[in-house]
Each structure stands twice: as C-alpha cells, then as structure tokens.
Biopython code that builds the backbone (N, CA, C, O; Angstrom):
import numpy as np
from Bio.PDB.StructureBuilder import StructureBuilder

atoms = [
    (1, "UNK", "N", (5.103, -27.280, 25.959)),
    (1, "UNK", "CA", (4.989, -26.506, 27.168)),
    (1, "UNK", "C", (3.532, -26.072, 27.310)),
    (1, "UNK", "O", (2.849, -25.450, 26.495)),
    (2, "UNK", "N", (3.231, -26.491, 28.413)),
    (2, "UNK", "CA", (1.697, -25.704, 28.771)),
    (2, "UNK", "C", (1.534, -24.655, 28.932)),
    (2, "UNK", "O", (2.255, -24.087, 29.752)),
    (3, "UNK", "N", (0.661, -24.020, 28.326)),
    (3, "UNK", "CA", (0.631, -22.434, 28.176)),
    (3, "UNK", "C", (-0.430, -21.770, 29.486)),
    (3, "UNK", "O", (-1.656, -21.811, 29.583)),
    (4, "UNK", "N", (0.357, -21.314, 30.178)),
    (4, "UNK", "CA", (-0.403, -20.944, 31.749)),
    (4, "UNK", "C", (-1.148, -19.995, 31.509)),
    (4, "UNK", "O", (-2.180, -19.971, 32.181)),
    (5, "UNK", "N", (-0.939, -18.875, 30.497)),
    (5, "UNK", "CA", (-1.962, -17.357, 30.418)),
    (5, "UNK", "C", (-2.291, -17.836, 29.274)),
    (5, "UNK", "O", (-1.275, -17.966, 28.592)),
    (6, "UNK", "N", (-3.227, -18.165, 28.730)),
    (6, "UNK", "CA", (-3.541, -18.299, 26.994)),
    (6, "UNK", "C", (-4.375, -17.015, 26.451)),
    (6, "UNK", "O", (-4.759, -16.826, 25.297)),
    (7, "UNK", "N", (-4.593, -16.000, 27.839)),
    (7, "UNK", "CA", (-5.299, -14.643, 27.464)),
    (7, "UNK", "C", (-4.297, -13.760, 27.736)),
    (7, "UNK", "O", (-4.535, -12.560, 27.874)),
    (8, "UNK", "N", (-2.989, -14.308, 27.846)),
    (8, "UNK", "CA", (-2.485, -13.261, 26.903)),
    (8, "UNK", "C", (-1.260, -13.434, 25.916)),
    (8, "UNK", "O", (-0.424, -14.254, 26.294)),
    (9, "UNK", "N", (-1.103, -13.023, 25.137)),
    (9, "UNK", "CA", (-0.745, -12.604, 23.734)),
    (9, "UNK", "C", (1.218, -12.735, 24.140)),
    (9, "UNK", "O", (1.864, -11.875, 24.739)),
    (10, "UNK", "N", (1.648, -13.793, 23.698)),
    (10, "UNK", "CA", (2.813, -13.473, 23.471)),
    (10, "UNK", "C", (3.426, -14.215, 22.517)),
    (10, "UNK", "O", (2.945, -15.284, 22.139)),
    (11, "UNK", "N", (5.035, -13.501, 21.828)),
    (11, "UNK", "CA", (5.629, -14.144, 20.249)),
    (11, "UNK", "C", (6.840, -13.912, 20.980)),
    (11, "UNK", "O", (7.206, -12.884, 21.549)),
    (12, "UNK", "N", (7.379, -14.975, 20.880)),
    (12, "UNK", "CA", (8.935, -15.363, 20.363)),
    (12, "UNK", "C", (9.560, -15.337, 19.615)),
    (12, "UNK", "O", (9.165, -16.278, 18.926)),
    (13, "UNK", "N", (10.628, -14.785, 18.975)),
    (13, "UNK", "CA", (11.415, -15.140, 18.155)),
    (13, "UNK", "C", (12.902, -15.424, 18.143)),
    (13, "UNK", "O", (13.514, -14.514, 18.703)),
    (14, "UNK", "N", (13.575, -16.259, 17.748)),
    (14, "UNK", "CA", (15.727, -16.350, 17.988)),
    (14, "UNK", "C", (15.724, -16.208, 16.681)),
    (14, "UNK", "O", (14.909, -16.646, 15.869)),
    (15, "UNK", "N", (17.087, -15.302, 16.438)),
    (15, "UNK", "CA", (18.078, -15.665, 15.212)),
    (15, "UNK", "C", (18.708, -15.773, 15.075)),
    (15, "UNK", "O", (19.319, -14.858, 15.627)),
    (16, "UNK", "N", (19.736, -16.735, 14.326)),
    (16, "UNK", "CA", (21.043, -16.664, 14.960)),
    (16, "UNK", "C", (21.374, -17.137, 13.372)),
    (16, "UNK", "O", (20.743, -17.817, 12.563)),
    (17, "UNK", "N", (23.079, -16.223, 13.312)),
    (17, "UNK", "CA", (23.448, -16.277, 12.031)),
    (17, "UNK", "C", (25.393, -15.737, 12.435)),
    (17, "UNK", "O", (25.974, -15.579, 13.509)),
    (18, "UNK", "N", (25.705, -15.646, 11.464)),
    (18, "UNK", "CA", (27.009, -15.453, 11.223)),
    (18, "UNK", "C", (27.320, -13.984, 10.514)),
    (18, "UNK", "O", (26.204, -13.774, 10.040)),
    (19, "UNK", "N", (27.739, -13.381, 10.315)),
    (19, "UNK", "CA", (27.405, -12.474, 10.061)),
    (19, "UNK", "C", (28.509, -12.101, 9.175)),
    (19, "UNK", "O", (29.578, -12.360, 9.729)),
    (20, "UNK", "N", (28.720, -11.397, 7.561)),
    (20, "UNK", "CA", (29.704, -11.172, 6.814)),
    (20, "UNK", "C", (30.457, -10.177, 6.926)),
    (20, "UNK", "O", (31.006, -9.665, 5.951)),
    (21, "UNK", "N", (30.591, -9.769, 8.098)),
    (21, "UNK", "CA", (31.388, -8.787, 8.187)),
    (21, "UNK", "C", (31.431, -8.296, 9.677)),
    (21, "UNK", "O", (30.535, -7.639, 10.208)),
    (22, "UNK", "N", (32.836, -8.789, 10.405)),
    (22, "UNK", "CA", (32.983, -8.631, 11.822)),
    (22, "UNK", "C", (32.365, -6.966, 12.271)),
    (22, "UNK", "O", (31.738, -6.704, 13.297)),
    (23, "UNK", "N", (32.760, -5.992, 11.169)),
    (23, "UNK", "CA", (32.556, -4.448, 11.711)),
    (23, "UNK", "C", (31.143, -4.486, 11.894)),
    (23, "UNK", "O", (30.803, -3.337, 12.175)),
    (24, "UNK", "N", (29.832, -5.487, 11.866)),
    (24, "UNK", "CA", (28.802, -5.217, 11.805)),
    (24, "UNK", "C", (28.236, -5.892, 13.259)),
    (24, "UNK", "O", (27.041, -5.922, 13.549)),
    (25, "UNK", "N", (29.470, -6.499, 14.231)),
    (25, "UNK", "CA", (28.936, -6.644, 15.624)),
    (25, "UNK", "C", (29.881, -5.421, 16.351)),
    (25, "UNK", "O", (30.591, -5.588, 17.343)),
    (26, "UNK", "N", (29.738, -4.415, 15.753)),
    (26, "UNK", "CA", (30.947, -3.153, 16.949)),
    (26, "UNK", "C", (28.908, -2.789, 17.855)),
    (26, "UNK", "O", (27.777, -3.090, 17.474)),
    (27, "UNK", "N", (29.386, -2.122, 18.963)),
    (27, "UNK", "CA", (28.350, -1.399, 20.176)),
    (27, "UNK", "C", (27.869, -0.626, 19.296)),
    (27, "UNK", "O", (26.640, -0.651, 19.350)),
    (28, "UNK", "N", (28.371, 0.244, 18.285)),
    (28, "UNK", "CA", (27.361, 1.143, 17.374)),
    (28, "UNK", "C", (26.536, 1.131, 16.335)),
    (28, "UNK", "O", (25.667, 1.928, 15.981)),
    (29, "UNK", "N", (27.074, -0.295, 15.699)),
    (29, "UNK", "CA", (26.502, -1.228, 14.876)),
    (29, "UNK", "C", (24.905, -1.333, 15.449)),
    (29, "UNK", "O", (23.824, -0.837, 15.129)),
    (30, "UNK", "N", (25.466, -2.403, 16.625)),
    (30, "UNK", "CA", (24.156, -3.037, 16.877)),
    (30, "UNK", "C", (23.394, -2.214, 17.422)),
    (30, "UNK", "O", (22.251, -2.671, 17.414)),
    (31, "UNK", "N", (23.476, -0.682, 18.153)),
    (31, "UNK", "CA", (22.499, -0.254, 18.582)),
    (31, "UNK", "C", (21.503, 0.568, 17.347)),
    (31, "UNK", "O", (20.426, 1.134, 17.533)),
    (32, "UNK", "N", (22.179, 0.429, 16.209)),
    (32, "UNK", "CA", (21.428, 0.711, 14.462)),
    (32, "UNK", "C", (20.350, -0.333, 14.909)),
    (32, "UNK", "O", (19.229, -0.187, 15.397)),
    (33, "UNK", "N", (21.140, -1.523, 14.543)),
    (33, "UNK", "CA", (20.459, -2.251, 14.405)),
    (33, "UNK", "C", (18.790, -2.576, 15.504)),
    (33, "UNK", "O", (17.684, -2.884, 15.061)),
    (34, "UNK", "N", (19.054, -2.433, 16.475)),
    (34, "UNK", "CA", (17.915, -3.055, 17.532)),
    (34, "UNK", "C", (17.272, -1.695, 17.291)),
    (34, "UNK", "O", (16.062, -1.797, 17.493)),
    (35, "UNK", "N", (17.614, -0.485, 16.941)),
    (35, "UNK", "CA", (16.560, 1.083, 16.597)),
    (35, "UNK", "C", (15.869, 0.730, 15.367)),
    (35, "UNK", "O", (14.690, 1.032, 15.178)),
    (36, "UNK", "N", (16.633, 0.051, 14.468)),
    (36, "UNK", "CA", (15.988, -0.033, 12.951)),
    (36, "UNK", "C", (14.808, -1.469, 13.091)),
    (36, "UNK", "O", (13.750, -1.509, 12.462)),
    (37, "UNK", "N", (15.248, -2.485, 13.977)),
    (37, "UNK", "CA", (14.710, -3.156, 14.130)),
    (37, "UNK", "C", (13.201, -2.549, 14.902)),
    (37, "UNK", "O", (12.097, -2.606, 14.359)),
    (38, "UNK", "N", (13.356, -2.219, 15.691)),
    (38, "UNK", "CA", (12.081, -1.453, 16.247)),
    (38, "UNK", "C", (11.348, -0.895, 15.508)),
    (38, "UNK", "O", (10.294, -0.701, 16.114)),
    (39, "UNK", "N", (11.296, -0.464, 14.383)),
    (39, "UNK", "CA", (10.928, 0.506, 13.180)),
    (39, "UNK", "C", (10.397, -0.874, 12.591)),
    (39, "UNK", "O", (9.203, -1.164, 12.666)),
    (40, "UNK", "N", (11.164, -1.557, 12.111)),
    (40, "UNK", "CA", (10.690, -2.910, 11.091)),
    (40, "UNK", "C", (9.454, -3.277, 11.648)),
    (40, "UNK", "O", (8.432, -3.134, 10.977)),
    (41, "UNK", "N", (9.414, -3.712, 12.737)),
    (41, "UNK", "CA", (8.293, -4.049, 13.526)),
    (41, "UNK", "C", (7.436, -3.358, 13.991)),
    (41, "UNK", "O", (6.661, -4.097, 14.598)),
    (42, "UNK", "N", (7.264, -2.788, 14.025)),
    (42, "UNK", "CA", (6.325, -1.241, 14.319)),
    (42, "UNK", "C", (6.429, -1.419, 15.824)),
    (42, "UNK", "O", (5.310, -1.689, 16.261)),
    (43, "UNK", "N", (7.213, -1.376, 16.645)),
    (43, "UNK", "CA", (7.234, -1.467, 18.305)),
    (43, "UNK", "C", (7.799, -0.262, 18.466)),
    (43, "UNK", "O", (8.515, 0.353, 17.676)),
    (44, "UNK", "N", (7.222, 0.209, 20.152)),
    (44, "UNK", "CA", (7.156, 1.842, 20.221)),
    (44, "UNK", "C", (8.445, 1.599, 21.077)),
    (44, "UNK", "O", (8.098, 1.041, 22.118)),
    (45, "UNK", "N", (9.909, 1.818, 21.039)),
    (45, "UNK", "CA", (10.896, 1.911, 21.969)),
    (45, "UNK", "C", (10.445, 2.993, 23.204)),
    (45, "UNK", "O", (9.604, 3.887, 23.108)),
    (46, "UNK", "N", (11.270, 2.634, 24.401)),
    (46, "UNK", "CA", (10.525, 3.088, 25.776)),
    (46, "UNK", "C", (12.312, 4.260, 26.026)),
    (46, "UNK", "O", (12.445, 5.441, 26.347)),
    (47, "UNK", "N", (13.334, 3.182, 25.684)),
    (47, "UNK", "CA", (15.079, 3.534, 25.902)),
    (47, "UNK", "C", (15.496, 3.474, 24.918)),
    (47, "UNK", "O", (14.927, 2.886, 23.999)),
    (48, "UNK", "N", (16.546, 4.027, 24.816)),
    (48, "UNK", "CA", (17.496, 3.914, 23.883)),
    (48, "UNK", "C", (18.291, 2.271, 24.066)),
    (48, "UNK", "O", (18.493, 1.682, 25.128)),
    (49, "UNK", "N", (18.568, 1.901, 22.952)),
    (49, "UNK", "CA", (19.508, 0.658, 23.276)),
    (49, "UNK", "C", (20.876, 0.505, 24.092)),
    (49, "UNK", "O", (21.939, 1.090, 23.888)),
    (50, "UNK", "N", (20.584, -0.368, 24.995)),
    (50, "UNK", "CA", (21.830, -0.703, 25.846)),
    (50, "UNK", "C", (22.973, -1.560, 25.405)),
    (50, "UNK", "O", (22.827, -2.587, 24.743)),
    (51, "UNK", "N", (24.149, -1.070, 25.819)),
    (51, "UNK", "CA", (24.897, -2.294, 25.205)),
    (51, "UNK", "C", (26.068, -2.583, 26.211)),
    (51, "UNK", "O", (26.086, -1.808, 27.167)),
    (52, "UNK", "N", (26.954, -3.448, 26.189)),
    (52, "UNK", "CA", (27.965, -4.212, 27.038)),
    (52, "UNK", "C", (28.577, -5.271, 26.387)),
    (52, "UNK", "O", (28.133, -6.304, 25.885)),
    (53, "UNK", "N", (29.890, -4.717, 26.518)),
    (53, "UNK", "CA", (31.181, -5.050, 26.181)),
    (53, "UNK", "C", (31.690, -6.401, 26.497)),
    (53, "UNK", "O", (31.648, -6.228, 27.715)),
    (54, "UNK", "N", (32.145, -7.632, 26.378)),
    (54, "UNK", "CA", (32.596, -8.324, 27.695)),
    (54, "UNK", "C", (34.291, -8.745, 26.718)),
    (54, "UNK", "O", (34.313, -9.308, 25.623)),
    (55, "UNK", "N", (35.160, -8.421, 27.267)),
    (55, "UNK", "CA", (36.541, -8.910, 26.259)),
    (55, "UNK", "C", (36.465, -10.220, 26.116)),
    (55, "UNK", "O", (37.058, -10.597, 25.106)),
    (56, "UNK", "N", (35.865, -11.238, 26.859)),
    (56, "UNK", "CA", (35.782, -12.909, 26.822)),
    (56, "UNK", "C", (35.384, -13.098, 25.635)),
    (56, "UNK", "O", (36.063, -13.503, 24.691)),
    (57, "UNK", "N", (33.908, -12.719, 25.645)),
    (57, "UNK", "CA", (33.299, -13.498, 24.888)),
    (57, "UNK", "C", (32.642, -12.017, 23.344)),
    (57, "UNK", "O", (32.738, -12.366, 22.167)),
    (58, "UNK", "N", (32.127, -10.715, 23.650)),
    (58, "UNK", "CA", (31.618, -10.098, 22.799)),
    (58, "UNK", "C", (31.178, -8.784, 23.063)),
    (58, "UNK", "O", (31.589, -7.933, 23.852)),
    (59, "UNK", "N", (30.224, -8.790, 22.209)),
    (59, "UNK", "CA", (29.160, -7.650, 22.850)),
    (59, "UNK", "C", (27.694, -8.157, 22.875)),
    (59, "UNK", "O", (27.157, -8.909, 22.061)),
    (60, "UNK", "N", (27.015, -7.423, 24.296)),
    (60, "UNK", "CA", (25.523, -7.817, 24.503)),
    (60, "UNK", "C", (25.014, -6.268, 24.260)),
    (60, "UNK", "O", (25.691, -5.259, 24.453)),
    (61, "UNK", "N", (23.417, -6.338, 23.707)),
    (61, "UNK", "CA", (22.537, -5.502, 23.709)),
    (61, "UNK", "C", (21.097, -5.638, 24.008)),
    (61, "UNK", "O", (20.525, -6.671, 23.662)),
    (62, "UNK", "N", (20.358, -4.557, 24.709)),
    (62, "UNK", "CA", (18.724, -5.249, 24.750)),
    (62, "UNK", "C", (18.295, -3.777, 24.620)),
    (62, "UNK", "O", (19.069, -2.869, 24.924)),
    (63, "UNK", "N", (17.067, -3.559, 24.170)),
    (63, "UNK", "CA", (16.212, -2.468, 23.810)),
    (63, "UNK", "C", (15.007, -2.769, 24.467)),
    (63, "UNK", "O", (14.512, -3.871, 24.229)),
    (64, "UNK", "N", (14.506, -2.105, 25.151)),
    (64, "UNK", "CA", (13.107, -1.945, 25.600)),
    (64, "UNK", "C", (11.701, -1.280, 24.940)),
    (64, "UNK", "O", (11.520, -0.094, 24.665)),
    (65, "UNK", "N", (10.684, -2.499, 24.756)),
    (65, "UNK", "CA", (10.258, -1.534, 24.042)),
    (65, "UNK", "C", (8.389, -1.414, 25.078)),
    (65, "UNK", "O", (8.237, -1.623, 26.282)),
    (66, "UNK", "N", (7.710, -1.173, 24.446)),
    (66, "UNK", "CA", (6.305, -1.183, 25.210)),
    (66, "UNK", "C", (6.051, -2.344, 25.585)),
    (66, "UNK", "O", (5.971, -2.785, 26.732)),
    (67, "UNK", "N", (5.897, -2.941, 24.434)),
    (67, "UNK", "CA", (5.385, -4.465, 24.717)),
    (67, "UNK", "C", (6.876, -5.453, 24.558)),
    (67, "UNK", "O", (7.051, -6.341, 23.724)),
    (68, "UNK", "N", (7.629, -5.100, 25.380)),
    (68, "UNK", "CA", (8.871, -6.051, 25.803)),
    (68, "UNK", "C", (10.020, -5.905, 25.298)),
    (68, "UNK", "O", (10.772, -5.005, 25.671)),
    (69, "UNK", "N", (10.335, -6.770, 24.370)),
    (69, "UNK", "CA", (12.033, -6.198, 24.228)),
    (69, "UNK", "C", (12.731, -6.881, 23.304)),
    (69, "UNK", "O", (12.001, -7.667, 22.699)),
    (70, "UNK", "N", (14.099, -6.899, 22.878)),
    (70, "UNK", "CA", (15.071, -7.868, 22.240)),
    (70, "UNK", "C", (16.120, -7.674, 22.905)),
    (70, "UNK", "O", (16.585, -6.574, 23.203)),
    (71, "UNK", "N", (16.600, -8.843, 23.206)),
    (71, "UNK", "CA", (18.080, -9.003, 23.369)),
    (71, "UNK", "C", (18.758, -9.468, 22.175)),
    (71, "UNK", "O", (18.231, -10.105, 21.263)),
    (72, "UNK", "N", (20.328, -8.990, 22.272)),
    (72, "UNK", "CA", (21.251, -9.246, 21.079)),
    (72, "UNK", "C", (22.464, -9.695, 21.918)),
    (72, "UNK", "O", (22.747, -9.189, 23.004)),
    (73, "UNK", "N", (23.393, -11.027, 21.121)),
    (73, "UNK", "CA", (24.658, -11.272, 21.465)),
    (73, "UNK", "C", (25.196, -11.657, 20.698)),
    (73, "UNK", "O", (24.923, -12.647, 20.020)),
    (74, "UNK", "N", (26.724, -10.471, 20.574)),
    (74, "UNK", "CA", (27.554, -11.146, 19.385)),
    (74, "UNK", "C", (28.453, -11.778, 20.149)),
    (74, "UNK", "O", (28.672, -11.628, 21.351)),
    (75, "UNK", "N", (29.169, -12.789, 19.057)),
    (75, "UNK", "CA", (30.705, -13.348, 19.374)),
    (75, "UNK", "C", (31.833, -13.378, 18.459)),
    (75, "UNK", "O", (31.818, -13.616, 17.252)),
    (76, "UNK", "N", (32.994, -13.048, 19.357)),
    (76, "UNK", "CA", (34.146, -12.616, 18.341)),
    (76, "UNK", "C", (34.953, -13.923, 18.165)),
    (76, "UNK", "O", (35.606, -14.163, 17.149)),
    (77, "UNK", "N", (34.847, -14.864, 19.377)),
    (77, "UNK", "CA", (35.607, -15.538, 19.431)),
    (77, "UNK", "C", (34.572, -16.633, 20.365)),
    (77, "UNK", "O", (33.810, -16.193, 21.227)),
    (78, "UNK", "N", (34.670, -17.925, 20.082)),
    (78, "UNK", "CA", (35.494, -18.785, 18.686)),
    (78, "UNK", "C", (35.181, -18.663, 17.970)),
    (78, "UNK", "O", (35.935, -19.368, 17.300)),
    (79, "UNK", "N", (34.214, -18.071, 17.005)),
    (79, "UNK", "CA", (33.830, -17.559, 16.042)),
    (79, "UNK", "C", (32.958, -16.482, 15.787)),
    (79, "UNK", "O", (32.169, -16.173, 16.681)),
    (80, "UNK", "N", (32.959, -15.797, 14.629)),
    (80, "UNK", "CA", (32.111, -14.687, 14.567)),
    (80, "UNK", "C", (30.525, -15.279, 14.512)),
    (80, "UNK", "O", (30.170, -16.158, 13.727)),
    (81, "UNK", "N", (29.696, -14.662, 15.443)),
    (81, "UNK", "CA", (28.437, -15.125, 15.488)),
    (81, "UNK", "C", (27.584, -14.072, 16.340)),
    (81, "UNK", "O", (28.159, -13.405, 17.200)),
    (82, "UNK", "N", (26.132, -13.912, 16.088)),
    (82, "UNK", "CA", (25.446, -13.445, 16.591)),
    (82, "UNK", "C", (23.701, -13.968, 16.800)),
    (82, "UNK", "O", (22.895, -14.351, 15.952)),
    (83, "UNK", "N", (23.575, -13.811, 18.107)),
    (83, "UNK", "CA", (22.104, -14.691, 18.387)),
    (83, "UNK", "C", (20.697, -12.992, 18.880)),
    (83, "UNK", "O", (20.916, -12.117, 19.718)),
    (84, "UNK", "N", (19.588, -13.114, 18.094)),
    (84, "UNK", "CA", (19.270, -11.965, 18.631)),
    (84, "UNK", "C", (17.559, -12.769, 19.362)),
    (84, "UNK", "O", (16.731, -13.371, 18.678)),
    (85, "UNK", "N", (17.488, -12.566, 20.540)),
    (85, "UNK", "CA", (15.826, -13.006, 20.888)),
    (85, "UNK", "C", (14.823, -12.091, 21.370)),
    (85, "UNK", "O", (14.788, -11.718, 22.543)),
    (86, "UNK", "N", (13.748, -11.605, 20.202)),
    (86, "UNK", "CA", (12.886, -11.196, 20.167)),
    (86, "UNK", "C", (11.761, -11.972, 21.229)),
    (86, "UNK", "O", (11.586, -13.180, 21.384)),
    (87, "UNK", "N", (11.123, -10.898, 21.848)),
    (87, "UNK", "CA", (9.825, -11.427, 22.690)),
    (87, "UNK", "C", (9.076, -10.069, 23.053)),
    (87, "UNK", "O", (9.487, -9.031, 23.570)),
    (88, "UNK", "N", (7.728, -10.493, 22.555)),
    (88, "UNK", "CA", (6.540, -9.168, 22.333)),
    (88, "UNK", "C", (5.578, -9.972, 23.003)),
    (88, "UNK", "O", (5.584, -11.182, 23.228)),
    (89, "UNK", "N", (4.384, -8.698, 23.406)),
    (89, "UNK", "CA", (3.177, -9.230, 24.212)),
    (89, "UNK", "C", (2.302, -8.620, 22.530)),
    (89, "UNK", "O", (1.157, -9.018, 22.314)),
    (90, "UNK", "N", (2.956, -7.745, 21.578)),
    (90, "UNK", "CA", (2.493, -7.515, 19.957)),
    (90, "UNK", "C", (2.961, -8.301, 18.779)),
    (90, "UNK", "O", (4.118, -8.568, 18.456)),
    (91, "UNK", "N", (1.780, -8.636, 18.169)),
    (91, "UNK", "CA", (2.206, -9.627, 17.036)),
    (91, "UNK", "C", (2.842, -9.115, 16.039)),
    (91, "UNK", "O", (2.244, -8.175, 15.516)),
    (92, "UNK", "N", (4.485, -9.567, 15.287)),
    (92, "UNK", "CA", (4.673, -9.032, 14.369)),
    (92, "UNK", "C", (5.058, -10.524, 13.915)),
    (92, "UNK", "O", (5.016, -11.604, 14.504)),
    (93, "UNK", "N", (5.568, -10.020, 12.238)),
    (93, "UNK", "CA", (5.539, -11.017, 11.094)),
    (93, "UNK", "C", (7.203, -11.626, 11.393)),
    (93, "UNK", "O", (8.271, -11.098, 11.084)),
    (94, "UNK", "N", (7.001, -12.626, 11.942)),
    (94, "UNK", "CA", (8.899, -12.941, 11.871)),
    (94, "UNK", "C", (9.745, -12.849, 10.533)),
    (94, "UNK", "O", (10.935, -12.540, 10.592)),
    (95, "UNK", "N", (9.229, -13.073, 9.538)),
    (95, "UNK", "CA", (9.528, -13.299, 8.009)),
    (95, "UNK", "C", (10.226, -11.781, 7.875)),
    (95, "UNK", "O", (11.335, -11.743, 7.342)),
    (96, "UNK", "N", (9.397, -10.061, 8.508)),
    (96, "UNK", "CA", (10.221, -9.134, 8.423)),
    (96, "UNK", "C", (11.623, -8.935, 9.310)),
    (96, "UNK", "O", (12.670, -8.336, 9.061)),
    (97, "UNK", "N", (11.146, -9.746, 10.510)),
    (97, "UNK", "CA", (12.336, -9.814, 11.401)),
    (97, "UNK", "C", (13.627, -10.449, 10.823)),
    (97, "UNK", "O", (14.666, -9.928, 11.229)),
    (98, "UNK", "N", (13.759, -11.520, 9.912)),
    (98, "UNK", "CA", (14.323, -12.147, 9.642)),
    (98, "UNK", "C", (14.733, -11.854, 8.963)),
    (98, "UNK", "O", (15.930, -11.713, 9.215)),
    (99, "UNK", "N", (14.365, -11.480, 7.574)),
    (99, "UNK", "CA", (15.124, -11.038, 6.036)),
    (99, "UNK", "C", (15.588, -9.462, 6.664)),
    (99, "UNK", "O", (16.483, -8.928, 6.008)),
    (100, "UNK", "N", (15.147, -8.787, 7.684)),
    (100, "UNK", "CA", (16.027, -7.451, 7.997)),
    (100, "UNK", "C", (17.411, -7.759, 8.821)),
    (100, "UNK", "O", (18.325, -6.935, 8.843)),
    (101, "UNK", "N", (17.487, -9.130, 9.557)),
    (101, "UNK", "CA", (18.309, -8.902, 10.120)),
    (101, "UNK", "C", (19.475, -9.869, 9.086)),
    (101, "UNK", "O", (20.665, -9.857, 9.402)),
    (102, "UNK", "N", (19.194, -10.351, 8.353)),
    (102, "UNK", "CA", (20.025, -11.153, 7.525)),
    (102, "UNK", "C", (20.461, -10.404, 6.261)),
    (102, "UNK", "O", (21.426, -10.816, 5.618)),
    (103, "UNK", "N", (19.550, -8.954, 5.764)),
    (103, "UNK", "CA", (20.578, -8.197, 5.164)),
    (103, "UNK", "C", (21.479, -6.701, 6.354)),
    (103, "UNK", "O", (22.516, -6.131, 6.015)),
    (104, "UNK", "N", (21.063, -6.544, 7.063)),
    (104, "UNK", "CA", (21.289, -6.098, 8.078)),
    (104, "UNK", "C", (22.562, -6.408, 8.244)),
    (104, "UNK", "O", (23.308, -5.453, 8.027)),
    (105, "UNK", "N", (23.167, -7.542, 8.596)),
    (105, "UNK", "CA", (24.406, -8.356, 8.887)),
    (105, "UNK", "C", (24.505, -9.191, 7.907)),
    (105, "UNK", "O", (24.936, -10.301, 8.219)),
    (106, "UNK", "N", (24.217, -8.998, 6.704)),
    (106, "UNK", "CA", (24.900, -9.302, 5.998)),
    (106, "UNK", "C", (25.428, -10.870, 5.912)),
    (106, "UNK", "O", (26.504, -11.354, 5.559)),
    (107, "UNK", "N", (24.236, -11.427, 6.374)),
    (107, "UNK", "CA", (24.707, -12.983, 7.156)),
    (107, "UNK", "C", (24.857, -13.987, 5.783)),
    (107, "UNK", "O", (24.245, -14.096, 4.720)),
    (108, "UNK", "N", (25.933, -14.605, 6.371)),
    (108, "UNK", "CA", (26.135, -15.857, 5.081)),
    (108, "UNK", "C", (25.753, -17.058, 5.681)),
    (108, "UNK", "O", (26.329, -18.052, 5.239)),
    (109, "UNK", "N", (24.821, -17.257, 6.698)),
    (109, "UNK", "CA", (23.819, -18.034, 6.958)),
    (109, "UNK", "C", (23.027, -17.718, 8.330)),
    (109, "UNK", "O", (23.583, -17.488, 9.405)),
    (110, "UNK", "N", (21.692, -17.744, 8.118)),
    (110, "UNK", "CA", (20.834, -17.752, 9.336)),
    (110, "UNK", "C", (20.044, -18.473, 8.937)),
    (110, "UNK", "O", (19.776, -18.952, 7.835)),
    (111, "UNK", "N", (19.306, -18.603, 10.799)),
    (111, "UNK", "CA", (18.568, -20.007, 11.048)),
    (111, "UNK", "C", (17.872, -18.658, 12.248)),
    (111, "UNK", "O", (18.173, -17.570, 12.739)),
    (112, "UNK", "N", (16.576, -19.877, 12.226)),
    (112, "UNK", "CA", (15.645, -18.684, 13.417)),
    (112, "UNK", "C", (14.817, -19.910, 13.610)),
    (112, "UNK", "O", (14.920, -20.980, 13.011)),
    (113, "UNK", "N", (13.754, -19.482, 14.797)),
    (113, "UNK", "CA", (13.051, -20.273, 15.184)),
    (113, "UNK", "C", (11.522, -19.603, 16.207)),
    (113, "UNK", "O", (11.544, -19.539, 17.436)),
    (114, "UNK", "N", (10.511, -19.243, 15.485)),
    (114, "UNK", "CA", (9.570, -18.711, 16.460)),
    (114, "UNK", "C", (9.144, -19.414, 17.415)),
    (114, "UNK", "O", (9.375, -20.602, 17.186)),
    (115, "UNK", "N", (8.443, -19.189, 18.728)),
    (115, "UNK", "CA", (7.709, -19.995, 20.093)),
    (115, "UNK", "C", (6.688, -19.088, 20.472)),
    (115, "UNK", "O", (5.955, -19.347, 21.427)),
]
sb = StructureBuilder()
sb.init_structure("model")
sb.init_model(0)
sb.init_chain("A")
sb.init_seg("    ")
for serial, (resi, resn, name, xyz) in enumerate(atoms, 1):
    if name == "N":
        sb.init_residue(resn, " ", resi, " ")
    sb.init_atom(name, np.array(xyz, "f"), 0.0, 1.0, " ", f" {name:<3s}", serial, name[0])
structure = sb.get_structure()
C-alpha cells in the first residue's frame, strides 16, 4: 500500500487469539482490559471504555485515546475468540501489546500482525 502521509506517524497492530477462559470476554472484563492496556502502552485515555453487547455474535469494545484508539471483539459463538486492533499516531512496542494481552486472556494461542 502506498503510504499517502509519510509525515505522519502511524502503527497498527491486530491480535487475535482464543482465549482460556470464556469469563474473560464478559463487558467488565474487557473494559480491565482496554484501561490496563492503555497503561501498558503509555497512551493518555480521552473516555472511559465503551462496550456493546450483540446476542448474535458477542461483545464489542473501543477506548479512545489521544493519539487514537483500540477496538476489541469477542466471540461466543462459533467459537470462543477474540480480535483486538490497535492503531496510534504514538509509537509503542507491539511485543508489550502482545505478551499483555495473551496473559491477560489467558490465550492458548495468539497470532498478531503489525502494519
């Protein structure tokens, strides 16, 4: 992909994993999680974390922070799973993003991918 602003500064990150223990995608769970995550990364939260229910498919969450945000989505069904995508205009280390959210949830496998 051609990079249209190259003056300015942006990181990607997805993770997506499974997670060992369904009680760790409940709405109160994950809003730990995307607060603690903010902390890991040193990003200044703007809101408190949002979250939404959907009976289909899970629960969604996104946190706002200065320099942008994360979204989170779990799934209950067809399987337990959760995808979280990080995107900052601030550089952080994905390697902390990653090993926090994989003991975090407790995942019995994750996979990630920075852009």
């Amino acid at each position: 992909m051609k990079d249209l602003a190259p003056t300015i500064y942006r990181q990607r990150l997805v993770i997506e994993g499974y997670p060992g223990d369904v009680k760790l995608l409940s709405a109160e769970s994950i809003k730990s999680y995307l607060k603690q995550l903010s902390d890991v990364l040193k990003m200044k939260t703007l809101i408190e974390p949002v979250t939404h229910r959907s009976d289909s498919y899970g629960e969604a969450a996104w946190i706002h922070w200065e320099t942008s945000g994360a979204h989170f989505y779990a799934w209950e069904m067809p399987i337990e799973f959760f995808s979280v995508d990080i995107y900052t205009c601030k550089e952080f280390d994905p390697a902390d993003a990653v090993e926090f959210t994989r003991n975090y949830f407790k995942a019995t496998e994750i996979a990630h991918k920075g852009f």
